[in-house]
N, C-alpha and C positions, 0 to 999 in steps of 0.2 A: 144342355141346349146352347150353354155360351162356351167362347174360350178366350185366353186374355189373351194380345198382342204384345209383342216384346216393348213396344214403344211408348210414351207415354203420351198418349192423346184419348184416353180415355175409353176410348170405344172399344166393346168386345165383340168379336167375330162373332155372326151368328149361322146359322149348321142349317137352317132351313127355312121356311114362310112362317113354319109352324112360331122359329124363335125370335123374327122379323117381327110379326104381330104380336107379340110378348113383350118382345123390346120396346118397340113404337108406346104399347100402353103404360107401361109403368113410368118412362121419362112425364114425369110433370113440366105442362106447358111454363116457359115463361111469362111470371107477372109483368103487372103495370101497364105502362103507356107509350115507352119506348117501342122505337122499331123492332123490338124483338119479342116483344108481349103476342102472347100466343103460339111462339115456335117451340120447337123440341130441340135440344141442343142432342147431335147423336151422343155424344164423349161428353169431355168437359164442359160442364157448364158456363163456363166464361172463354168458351169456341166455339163461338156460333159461325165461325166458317162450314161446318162439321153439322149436319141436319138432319133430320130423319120424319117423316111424313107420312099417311098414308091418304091415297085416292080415294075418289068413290067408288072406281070400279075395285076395290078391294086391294091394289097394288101397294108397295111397301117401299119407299123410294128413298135413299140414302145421300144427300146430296153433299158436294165437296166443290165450297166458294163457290154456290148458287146453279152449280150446272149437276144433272141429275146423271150420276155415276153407276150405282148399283140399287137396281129395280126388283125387289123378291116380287113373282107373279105367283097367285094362288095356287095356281097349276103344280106349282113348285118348283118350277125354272127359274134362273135368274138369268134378265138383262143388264149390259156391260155395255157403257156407253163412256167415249171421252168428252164429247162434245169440242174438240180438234187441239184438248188443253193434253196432249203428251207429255206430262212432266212427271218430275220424282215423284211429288207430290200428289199427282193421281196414280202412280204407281201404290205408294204407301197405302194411300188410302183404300186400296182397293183388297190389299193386304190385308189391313186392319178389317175388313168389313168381313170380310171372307172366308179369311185365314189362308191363301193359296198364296204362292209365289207370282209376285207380280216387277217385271222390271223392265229398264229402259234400253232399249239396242235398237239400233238402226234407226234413231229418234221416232220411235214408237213402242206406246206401251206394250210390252208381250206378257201373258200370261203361261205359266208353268201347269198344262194339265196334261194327267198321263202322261207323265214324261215327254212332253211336248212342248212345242212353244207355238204360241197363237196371238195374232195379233188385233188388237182392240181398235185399232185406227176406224173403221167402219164399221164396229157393234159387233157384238159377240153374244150368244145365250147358252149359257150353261145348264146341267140338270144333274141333280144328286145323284148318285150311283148307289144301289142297295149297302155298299158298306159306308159309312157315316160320314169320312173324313174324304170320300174321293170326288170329284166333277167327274162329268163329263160331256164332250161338245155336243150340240144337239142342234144349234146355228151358228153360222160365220160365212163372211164372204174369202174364196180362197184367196190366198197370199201369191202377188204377182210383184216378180221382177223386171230386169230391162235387161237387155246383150244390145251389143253391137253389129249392124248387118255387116259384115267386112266386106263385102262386094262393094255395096254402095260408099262404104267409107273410105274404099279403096280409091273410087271416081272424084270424091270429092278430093283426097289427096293431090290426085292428078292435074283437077284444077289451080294446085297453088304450087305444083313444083316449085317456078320459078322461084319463089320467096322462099320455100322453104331451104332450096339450096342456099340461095342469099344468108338467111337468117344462120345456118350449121356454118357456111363459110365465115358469121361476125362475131360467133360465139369460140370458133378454136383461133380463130385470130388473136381475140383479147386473154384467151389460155386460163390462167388464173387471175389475171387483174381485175379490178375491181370496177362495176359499174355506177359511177357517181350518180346522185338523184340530181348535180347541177345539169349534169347532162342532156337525163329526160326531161326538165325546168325549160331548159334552152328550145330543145328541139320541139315540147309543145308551143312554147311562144311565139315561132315560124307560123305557128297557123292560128296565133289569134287564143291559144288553151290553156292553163292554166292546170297544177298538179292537182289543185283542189276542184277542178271543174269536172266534167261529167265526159272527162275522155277513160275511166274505167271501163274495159268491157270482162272483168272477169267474170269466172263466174261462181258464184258460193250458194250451198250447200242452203245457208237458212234465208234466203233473199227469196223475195215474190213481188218487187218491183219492174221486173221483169220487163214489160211493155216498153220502158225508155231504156233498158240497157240492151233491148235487142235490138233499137234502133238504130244504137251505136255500134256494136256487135257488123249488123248488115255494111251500115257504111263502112267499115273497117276492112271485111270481106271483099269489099267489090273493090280497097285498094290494091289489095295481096294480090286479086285477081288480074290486075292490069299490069302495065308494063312501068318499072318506078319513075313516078312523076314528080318532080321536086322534093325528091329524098321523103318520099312516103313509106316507103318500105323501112329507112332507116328508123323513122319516127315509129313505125309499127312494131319492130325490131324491140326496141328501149320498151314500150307498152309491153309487149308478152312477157318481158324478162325480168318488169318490176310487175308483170301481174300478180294480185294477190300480195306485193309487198308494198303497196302504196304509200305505208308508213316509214318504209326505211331509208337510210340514211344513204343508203349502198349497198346493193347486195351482185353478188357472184353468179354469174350465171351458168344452170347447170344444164346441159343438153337436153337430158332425159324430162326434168319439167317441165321447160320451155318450148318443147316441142308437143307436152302435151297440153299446156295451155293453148297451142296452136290447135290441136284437136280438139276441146274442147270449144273454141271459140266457130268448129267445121258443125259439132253437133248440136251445138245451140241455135245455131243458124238452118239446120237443115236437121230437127226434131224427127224428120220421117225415118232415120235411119235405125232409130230404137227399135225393138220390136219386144213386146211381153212375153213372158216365160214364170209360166204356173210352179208355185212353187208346192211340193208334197206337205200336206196337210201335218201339220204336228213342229216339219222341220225348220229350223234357222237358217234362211239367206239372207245374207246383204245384199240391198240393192246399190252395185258400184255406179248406177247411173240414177240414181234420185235426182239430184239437185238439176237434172233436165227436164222434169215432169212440168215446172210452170211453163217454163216454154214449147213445151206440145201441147200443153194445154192451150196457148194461147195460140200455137197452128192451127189445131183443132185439128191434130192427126193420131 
């Protein structure tokens, strides 16, 4: 009914509800009077991060650092839940409990069933399959990607020729030499900004503050978009080229990124031009356009 996990955190996979409510009864509660008097340590007893419980409605709930992970239901399904904690760590643990391959791509947990990959971000319910060792899916919401409309992205391009010519004509000018950060120091202080202030408009991947960098993002936009007013474009120029290297000392600028941080800075501003693309049940896609989702969300398109 059980089987061990390579790891050492105590806990051994269980095969079904049948070994869920086997397991739940034998752990002896924790004594005493501490916070922990009364719980079930799933694994080691002295990791109580690691919990195991069961409902009144007869459910069987496995919990990893208080958020409730893997749910045996009597039925004999199991629910899969992150609770929005993506990490190794729920990876593992989900391993551990299970015995199924569980791991992190596209920062989201994927599960390995039927030689598939399934994603946990949104709850996932499994169900045994007549031979012992196999799942298999029974609910899940389908896995959706992003593309780029090229038509529309094509228009927005067109809005910013002008600069973008400007910006390719300041990058083969300076060829190989180097972009000093005293430079971009200089040219923010023209307008009052500072390297440490909040003239970043990149955009990354794990950020969800989102609401004030697209503020800045817009205004940045609507300089590109006009005709260069007091060396706006130059100063905009310096920002694309240390975007994302806001740390360094001096960096080189290479066309190919710099113009897609230009891009970038088109779809962050204009979220509409995403569109979703279903991805086939089972198979692995990256989504190349993730770290654009808080800002549609916050279009609300």
């Amino acid at each position: 009914m059980y089987g061990r996990n390579r790891r050492n955190s105590g806990i051994r996979y269980m095969l079904n509800y049948a070994a869920a409510v086997d397991w739940h009864d034998k752990i002896e509660p924790i004594r005493g009077k501490g916070v922990n008097a009364g719980l079930r340590p799933l694994g080691h007893r002295n990791r109580m991060q690691f919990q195991i419980r069961k409902t009144p409605e007869g459910d069987v709930v496995c919990q990893c650092w208080k958020t409730d992970v893997v749910t045996f239901h009597p039925d004999n399904t199991v629910s899969i839940k992150t609770g929005g904690w993506d990490s190794q760590t729920t990876a593992h643990f989900i391993s551990d409990v299970l015995g199924i391959g569980a791991v992190i791509a596209d920062r989201d947990v994927q599960l390995l069933v039927n030689n598939g990959y399934y994603r946990v971000k949104t709850g996932i319910k499994l169900q045994r399959k007549a031979a012992v060792y196999e799942y298999e899916v029974v609910e899940h919401v389908p896995h959706v990607t992003h593309s780029i409309n090229r038509k529309m992205m094509g228009e927005l391009r067109k809005k910013v020729k002008g600069f973008r010519t400007y910006l390719s004509g300041v990058i083969k000018l300076r060829g190989d030499t180097w972009f000093d950060r005293d430079e971009l120091d200089a040219a923010l202080a023209g307008i009052g900004q500072t390297a440490r202030g909040n003239w970043d408009v990149a955009v990354y991947q794990w950020r969800q503050d989102v609401k004030d960098i697209s503020m800045r993002q817009h205004a940045m936009l609507a300089a590109l978009m006009e005709d260069d007013k007091d060396g706006s474009w130059y100063r905009c120029a310096l920002m694309l080229i240390f975007n994302g290297n806001g740390w360094a000392g001096r960096v080189r600028a290479n066309y190919q990124y710099v113009m897609q941080h230009l891009d970038d800075l088109l779809i962050a501003t204009h979220p509409e031009v995403l569109q979703a693309v279903r991805v086939d049940d089972g198979k692995y896609s990256r989504d190349r356009y993730k770290k654009f989702l808080p800002y549609k969300e916050l279009a609300n398109v």
